[in-house]
PyMOL commands that place a pseudoatom at each C-alpha (Angstrom):
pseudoatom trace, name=CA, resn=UNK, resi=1, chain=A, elem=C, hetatm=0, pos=[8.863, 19.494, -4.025]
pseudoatom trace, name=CA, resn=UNK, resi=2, chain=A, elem=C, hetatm=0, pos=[10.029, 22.283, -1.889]
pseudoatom trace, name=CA, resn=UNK, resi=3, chain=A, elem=C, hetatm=0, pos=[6.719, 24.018, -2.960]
pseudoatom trace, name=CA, resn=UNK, resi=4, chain=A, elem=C, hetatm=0, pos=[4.242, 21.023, -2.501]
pseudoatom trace, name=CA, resn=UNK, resi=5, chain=A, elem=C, hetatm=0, pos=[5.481, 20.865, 0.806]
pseudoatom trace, name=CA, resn=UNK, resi=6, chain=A, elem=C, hetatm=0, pos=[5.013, 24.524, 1.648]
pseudoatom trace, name=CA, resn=UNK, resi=7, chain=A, elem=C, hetatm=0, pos=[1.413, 24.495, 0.347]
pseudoatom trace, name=CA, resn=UNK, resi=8, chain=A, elem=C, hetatm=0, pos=[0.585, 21.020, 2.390]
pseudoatom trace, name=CA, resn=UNK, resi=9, chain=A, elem=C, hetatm=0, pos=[1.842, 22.855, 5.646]
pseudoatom trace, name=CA, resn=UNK, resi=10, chain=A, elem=C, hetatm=0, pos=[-0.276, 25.743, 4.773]
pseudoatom trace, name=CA, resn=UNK, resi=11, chain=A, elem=C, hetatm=0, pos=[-3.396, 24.185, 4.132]
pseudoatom trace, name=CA, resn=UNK, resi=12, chain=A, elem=C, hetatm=0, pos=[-2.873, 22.103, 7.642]
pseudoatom trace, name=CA, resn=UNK, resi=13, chain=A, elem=C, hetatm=0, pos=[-2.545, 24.694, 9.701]
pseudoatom trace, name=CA, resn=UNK, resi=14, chain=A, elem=C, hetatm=0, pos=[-5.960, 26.067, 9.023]
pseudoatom trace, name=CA, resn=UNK, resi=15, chain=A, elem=C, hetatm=0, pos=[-8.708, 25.398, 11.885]
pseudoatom trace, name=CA, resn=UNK, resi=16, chain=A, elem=C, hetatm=0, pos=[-11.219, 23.087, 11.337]
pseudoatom trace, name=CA, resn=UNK, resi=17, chain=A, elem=C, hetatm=0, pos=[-13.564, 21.556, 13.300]
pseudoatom trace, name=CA, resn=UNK, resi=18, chain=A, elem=C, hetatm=0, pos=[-13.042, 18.004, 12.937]
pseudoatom trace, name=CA, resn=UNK, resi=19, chain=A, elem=C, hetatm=0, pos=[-9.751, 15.670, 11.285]
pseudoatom trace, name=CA, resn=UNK, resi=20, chain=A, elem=C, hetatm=0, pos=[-12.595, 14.494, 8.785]
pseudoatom trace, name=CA, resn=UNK, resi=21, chain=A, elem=C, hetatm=0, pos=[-12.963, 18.329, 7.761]
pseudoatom trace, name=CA, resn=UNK, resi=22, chain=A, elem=C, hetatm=0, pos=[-8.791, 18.442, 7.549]
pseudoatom trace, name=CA, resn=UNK, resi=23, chain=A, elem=C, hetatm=0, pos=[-8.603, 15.753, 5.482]
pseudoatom trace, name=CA, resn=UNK, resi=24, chain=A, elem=C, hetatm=0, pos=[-11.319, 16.987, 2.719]
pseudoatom trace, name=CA, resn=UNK, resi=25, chain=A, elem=C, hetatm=0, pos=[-9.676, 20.256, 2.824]
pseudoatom trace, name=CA, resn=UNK, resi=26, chain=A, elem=C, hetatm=0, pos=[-6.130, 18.844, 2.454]
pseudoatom trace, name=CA, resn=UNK, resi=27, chain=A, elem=C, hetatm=0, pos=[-7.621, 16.549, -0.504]
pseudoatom trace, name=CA, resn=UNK, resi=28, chain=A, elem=C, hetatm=0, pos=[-9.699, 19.568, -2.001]
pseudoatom trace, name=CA, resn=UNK, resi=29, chain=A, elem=C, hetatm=0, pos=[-6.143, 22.299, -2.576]
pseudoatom trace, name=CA, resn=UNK, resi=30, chain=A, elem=C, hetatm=0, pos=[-3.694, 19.495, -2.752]
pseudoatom trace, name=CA, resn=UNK, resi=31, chain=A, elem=C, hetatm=0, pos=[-2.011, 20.701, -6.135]
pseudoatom trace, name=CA, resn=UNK, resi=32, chain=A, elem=C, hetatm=0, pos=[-1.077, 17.161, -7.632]
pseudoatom trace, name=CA, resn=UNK, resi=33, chain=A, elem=C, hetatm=0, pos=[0.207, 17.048, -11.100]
pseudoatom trace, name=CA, resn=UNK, resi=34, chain=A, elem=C, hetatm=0, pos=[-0.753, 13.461, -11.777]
pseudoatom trace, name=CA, resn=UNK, resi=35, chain=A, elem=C, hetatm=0, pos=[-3.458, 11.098, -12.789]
pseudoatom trace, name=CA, resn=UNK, resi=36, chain=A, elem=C, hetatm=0, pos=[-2.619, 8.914, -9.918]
pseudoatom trace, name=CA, resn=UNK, resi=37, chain=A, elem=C, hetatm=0, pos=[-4.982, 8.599, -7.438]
pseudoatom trace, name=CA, resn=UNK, resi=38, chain=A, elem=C, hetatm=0, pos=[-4.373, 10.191, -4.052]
pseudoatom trace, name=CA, resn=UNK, resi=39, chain=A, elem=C, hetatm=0, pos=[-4.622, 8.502, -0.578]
pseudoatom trace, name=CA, resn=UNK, resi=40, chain=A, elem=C, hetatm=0, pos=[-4.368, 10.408, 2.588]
pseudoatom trace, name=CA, resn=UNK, resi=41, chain=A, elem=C, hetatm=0, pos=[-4.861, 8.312, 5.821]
pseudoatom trace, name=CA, resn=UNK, resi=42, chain=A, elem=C, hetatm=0, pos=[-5.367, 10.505, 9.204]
pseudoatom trace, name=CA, resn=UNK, resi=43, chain=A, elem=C, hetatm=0, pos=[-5.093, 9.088, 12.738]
pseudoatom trace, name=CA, resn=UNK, resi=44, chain=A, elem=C, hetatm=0, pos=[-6.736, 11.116, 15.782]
pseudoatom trace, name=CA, resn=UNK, resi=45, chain=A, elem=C, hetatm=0, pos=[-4.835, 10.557, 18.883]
pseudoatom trace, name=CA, resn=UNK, resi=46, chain=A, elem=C, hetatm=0, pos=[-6.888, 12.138, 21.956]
pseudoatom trace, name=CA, resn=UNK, resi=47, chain=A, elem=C, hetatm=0, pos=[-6.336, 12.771, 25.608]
pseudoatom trace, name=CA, resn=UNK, resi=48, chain=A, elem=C, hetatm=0, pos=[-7.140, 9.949, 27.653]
pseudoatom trace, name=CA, resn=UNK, resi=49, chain=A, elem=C, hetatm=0, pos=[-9.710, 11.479, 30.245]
pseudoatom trace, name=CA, resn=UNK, resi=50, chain=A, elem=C, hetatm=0, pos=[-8.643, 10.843, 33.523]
pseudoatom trace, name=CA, resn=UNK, resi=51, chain=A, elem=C, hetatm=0, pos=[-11.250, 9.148, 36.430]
for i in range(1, 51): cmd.bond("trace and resi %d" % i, "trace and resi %d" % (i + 1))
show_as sticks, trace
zoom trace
């Protein structure tokens, strides 16, 4: 687990332009080890601009 883990954190920190971008990469190099099907959700929280 300790290694999943490590290689999630890894492949997050890498810059990308957009969360849709993080999420394919995270889903590309995730190393899973079953024939379950993987779900990743990703929420976007931005600055509110201010008037």
């Amino acid at each position: 687990m300790h290694e999943s883990l490590t290689q999630l954190l890894t492949n997050a920190q890498t810059p990308v332009d957009s969360l849709g971008q993080r999420l394919d990469r995270l889903l590309t190099y995730s190393k899973s080890d079953t024939d379950d099907d993987t779900c990743l959700i990703g929420i976007e929280v931005l600055e509110q601009q201010q008037p």
